[in-house]
N, CA, C and O of each residue as an XYZ file, in Angstrom:
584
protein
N       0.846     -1.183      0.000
C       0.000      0.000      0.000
C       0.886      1.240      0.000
O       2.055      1.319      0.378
N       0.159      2.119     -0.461
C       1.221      3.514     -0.851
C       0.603      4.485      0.190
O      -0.570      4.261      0.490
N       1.294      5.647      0.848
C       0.993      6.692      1.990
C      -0.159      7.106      1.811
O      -0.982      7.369      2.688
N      -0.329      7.217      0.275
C      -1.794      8.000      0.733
C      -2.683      7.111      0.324
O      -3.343      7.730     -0.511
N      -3.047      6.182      0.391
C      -3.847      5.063      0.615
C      -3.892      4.262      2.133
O      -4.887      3.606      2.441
N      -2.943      4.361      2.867
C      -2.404      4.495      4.068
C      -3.681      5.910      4.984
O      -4.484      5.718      5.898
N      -3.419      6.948      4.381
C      -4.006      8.218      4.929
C      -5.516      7.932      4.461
O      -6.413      8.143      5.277
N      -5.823      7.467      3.196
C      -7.453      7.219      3.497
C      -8.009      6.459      4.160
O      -9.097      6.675      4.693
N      -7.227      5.228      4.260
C      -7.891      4.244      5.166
C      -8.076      4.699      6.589
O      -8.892      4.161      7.338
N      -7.310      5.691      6.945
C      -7.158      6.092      8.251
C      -7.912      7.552      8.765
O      -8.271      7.938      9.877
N      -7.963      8.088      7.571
C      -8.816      9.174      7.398
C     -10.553      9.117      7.451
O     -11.365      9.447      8.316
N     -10.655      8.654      6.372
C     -12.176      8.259      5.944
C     -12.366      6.895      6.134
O     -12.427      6.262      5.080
N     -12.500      6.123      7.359
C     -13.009      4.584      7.288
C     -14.662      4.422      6.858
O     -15.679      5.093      7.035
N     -14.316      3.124      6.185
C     -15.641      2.986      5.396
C     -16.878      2.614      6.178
O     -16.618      1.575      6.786
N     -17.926      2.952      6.388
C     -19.019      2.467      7.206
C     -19.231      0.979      7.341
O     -18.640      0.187      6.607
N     -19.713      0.764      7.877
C     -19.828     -1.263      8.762
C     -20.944     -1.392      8.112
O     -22.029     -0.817      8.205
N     -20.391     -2.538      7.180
C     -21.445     -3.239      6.600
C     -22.443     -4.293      6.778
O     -22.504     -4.865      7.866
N     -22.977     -4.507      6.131
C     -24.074     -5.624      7.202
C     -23.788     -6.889      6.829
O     -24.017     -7.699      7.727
N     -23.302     -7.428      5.659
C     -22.555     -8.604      5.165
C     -21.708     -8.714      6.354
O     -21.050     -7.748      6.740
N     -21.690     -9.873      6.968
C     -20.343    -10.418      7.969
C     -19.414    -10.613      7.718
O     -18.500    -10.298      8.480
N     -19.065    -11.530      5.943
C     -17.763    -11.406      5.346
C     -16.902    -10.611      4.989
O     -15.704    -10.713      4.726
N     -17.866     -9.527      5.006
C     -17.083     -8.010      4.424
C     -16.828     -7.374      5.602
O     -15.788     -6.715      5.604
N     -17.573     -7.379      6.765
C     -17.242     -6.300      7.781
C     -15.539     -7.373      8.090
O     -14.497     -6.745      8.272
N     -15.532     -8.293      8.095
C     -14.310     -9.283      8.766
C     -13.664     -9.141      7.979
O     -12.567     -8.890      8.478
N     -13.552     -9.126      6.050
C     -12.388     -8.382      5.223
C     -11.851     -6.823      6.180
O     -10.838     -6.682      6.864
N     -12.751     -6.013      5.948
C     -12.703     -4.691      6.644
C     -11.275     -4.868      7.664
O     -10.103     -4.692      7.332
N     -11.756     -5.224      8.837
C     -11.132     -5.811      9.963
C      -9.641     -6.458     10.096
O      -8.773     -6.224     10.937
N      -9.632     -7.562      8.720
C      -8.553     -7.714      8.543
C      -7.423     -7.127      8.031
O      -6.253     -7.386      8.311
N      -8.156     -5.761      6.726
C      -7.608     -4.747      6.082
C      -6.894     -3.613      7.352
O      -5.713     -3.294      7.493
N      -7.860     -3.275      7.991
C      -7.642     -2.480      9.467
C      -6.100     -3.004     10.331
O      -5.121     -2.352     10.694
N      -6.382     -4.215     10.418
C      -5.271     -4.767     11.104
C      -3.880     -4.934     10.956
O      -2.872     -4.837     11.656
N      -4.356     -5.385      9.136
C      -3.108     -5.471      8.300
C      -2.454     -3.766      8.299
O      -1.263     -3.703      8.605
N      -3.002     -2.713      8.049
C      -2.956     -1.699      8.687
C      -1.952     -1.072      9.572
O      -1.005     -0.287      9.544
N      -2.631     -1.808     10.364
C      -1.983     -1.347     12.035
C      -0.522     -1.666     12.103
O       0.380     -0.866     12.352
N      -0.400     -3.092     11.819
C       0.470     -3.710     11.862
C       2.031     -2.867     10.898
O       2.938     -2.370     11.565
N       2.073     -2.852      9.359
C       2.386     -2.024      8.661
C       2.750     -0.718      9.286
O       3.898     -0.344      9.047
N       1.877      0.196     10.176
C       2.433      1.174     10.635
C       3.422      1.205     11.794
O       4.040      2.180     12.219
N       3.454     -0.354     12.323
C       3.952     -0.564     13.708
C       5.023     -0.659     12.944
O       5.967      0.032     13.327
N       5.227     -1.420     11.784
C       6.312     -1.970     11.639
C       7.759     -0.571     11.332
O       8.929     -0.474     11.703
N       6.903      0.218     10.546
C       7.691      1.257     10.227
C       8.037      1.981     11.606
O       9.139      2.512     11.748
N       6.919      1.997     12.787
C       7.591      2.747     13.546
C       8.622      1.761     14.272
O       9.773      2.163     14.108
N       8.579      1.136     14.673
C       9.420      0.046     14.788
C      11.092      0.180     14.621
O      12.088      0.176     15.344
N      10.661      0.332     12.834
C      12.138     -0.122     12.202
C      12.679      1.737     11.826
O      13.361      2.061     10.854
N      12.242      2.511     12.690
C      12.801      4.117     12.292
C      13.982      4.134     13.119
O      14.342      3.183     13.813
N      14.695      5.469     13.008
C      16.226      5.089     13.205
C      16.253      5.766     14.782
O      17.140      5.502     15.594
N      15.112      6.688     15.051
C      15.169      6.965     16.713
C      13.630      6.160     17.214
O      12.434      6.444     17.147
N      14.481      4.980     17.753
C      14.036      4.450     18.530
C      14.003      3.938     19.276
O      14.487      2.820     19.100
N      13.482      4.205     20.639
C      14.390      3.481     21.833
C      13.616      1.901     22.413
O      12.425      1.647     22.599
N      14.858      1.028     22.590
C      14.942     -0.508     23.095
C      15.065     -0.069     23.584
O      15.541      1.060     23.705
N      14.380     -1.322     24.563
C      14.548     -1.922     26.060
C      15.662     -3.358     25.951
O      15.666     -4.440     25.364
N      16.432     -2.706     26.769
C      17.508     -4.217     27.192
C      17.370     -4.505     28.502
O      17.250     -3.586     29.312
N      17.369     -5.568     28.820
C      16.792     -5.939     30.444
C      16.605     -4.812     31.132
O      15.584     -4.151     30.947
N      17.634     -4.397     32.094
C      17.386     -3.562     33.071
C      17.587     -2.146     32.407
O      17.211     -1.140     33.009
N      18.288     -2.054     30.942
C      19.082     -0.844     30.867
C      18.490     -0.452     29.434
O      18.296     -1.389     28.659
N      18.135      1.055     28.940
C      17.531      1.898     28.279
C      18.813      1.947     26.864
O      20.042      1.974     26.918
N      18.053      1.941     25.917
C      19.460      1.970     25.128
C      18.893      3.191     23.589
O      18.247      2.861     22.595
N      19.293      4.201     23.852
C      18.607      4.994     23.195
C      19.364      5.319     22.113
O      20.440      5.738     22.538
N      19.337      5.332     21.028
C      19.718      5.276     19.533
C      19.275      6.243     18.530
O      18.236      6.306     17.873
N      20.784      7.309     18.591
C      20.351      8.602     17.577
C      21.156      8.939     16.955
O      22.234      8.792     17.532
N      21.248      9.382     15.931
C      21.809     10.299     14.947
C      22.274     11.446     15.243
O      21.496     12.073     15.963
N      23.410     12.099     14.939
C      24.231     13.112     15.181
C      23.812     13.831     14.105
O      24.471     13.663     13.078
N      22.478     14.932     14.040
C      22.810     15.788     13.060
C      23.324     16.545     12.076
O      23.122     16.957     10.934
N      24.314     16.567     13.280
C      25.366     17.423     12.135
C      26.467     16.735     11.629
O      27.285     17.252     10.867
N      26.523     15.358     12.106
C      27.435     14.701     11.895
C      27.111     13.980      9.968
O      27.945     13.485      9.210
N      26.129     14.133      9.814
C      25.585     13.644      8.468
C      24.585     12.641      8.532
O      24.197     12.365      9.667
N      23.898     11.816      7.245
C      23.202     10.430      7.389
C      24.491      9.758      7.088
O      23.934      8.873      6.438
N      25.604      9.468      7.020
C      26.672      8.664      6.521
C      27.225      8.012      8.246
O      27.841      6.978      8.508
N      26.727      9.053      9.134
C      27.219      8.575     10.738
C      26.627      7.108     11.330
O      25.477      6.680     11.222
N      27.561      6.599     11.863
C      26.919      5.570     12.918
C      26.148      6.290     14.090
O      26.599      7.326     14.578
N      24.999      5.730     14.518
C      24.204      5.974     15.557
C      25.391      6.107     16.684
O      26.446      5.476     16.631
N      25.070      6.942     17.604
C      25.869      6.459     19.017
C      24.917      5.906     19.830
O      23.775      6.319     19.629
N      25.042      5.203     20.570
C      24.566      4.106     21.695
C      24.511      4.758     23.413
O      25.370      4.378     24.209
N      23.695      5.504     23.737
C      23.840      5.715     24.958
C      23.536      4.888     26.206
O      22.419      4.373     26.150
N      24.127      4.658     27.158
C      23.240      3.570     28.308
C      22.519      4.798     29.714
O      23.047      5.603     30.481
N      21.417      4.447     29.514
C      20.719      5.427     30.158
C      19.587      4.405     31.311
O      18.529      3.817     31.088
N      20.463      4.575     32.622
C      19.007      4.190     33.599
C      18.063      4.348     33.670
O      17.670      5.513     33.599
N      16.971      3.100     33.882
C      15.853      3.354     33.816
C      15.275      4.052     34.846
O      15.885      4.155     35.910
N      13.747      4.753     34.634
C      13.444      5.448     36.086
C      12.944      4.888     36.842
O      12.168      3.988     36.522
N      13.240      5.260     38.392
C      12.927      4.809     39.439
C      11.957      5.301     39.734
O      11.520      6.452     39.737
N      11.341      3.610     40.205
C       9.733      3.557     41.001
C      10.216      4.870     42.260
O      11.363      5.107     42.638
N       8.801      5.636     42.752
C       8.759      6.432     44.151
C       8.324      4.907     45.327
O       7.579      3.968     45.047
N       9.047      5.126     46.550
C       8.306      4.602     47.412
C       7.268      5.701     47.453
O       7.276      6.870     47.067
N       5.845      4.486     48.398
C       4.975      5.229     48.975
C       5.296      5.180     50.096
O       5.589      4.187     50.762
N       5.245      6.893     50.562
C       5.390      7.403     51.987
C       3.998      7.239     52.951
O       2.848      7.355     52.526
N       4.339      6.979     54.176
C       3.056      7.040     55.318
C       3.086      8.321     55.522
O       4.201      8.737     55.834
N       2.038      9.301     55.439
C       1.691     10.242     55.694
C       1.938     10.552     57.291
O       2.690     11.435     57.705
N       1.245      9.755     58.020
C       1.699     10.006     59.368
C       1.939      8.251     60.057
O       1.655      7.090     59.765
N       2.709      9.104     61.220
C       3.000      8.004     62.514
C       2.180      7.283     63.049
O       1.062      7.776     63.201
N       2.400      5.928     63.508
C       1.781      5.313     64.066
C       0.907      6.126     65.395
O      -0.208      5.774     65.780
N       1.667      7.225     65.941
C       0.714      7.676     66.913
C      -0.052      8.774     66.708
O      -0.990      9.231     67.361
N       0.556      9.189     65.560
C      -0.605     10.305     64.910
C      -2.054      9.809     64.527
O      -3.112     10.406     64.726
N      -1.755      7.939     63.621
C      -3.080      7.612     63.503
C      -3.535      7.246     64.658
O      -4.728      6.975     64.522
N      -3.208      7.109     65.675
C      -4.023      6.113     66.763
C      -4.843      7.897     67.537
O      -5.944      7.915     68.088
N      -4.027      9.045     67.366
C      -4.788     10.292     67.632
C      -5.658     10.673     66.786
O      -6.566     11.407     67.173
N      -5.595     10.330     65.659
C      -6.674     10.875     64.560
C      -7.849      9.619     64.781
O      -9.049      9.861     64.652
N      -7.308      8.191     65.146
C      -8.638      7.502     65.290
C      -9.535      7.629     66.698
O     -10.742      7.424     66.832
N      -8.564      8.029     67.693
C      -9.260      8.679     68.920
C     -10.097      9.725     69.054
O     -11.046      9.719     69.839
N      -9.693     11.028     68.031
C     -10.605     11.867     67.547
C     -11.579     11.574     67.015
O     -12.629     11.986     67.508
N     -11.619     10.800     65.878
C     -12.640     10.046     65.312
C     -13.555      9.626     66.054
O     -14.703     10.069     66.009
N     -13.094      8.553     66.973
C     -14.408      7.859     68.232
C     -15.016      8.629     68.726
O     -16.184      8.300     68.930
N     -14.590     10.026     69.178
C     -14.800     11.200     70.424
C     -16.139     11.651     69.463
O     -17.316     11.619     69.823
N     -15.580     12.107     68.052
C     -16.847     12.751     67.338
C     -17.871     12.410     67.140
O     -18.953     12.995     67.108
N     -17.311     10.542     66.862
C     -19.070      9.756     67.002
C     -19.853      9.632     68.507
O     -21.034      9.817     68.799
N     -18.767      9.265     69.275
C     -19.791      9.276     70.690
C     -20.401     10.855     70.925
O     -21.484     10.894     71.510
N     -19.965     11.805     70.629
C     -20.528     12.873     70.877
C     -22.038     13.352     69.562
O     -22.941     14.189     69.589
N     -21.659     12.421     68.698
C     -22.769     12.830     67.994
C     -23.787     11.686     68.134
O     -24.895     11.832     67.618
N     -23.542     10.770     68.674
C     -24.714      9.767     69.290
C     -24.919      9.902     70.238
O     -25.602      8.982     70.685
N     -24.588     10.942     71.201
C     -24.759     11.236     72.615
C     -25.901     12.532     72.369
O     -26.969     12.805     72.919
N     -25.258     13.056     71.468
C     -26.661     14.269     70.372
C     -27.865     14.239     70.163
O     -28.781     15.056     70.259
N     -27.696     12.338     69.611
C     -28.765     12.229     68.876
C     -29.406     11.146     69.928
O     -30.395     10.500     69.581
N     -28.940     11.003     70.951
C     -30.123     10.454     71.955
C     -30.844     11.615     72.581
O     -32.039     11.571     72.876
N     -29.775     13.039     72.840
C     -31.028     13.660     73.418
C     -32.146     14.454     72.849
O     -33.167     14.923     73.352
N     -31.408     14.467     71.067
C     -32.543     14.802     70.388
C     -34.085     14.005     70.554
O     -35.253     14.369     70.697
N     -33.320     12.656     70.439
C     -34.649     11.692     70.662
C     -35.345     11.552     72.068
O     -36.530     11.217     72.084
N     -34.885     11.714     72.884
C     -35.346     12.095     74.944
C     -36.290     13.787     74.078
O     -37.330     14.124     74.644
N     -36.022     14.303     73.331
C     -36.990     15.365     73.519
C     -37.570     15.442     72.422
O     -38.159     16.503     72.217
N     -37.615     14.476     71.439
C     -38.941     14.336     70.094
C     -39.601     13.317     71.325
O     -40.556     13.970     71.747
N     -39.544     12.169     72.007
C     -40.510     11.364     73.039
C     -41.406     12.591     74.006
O     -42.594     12.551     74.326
N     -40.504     13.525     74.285
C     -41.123     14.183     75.515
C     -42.333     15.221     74.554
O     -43.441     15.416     75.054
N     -41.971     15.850     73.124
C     -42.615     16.313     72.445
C     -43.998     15.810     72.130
O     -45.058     16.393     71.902
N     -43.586     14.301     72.200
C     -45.034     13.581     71.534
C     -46.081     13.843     72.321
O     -47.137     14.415     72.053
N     -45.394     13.013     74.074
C     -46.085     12.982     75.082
C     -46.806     14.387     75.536
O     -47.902     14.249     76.080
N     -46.346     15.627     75.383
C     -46.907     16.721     75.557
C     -47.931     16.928     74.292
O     -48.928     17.548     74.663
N     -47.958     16.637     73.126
C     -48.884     16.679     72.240
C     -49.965     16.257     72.278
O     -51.034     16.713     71.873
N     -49.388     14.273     73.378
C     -50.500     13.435     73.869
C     -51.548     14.788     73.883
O     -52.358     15.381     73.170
N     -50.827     14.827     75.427
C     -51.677     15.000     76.710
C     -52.701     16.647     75.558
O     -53.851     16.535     75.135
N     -52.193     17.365     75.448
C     -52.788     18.431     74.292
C     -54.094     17.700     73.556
O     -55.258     18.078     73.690
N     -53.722     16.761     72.883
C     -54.827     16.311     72.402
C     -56.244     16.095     73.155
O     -57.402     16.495     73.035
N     -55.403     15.125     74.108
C     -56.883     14.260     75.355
C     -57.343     15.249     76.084
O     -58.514     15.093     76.432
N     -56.648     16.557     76.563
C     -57.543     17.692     77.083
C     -58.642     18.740     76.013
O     -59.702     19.339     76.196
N     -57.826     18.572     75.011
C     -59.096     18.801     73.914
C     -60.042     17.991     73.465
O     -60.957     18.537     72.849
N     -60.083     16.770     73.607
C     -61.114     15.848     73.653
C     -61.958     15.878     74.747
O     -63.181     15.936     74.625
N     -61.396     15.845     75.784
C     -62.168     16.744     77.173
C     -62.739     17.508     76.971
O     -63.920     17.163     77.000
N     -62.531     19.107     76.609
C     -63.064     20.085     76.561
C     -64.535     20.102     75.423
O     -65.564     20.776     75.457
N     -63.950     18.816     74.269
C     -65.060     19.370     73.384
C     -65.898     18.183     73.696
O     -66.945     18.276     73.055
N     -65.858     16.904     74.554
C     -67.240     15.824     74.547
C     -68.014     17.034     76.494
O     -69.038     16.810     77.139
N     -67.034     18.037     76.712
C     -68.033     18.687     78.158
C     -68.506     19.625     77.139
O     -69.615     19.977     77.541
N     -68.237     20.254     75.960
C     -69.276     21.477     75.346
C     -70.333     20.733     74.547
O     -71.314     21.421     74.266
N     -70.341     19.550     74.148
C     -71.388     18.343     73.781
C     -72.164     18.438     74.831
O     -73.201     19.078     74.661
N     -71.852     17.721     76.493
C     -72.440     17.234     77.034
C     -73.426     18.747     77.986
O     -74.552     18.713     78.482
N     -72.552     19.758     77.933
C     -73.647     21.139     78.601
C     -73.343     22.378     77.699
O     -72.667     23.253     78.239
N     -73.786     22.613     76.252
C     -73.516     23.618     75.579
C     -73.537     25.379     75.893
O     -73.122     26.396     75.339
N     -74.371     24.969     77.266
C     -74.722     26.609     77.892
C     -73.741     26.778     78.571
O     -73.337     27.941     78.600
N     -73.067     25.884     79.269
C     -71.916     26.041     80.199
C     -70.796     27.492     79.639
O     -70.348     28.522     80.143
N     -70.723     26.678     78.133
C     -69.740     27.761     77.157
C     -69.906     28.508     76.605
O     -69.226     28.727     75.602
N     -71.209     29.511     77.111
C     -71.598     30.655     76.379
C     -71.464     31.564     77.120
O     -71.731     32.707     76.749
């Protein structure tokens, strides 16, 4: 295949056809493709191998001409970071002590919220049953309340 047949396939891909044999030509064309472009990048003249442990990076001296041998540099690979503990063993055992303090204090909250939604009800009770009082005695003597 020639570059710019290369650039259409990659440019304008053809819509998915509904034939299965053809979408799987497609696919294989695509691949064959891929492959072809790997290969060139692959086989270009800056490109860097991996040799076991050690980086081996391969370039051309500009000014030296295209007639130059590559030079060969050995370049370490980069180093992993450890992960650091943010804090000390007794910093967490203070941050989880804080922690406990905030929940017992907010369940210590929320019992006495609830000691005074119970005491709320019970005063609503009693509100109610004295108005049930008041209105079966204006039933039972209507002159009383005039």
């Amino acid at each position: 295949m020639h570059e710019d047949e290369l650039r259409m396939d990659m440019e304008d891909p053809p819509p998915l056809p509904t034939d299965w044999n053809a979408h799987a030509t497609t696919l294989r064309r695509r691949r064959h493709l891929i492959h072809m472009l790997f290969q060139q990048v692959v086989n270009a003249p800056d490109v860097t191998h991996t040799i076991q442990d050690e980086v081996l990076l391969t370039h051309v001296d500009p000014e030296a001409g295209p007639s130059a041998r590559p030079d060969d540099t050995l370049q370490e690979p980069p180093r992993k970071r450890k992960c650091k503990r943010t804090r000390q063993p007794e910093q967490r055992d203070d941050a989880y002590e804080t922690l406990l303090s905030r929940q017992t204090e907010r369940a210590e909250m929320q019992i006495r919220l609830a000691k005074e939604q119970i005491q709320l009800c019970r005063l609503q009770q009693t509100e109610t049953s004295l108005r049930i009082q008041l209105l079966k005695a204006r039933l039972d003597d209507p002159a009383a309340f005039e």
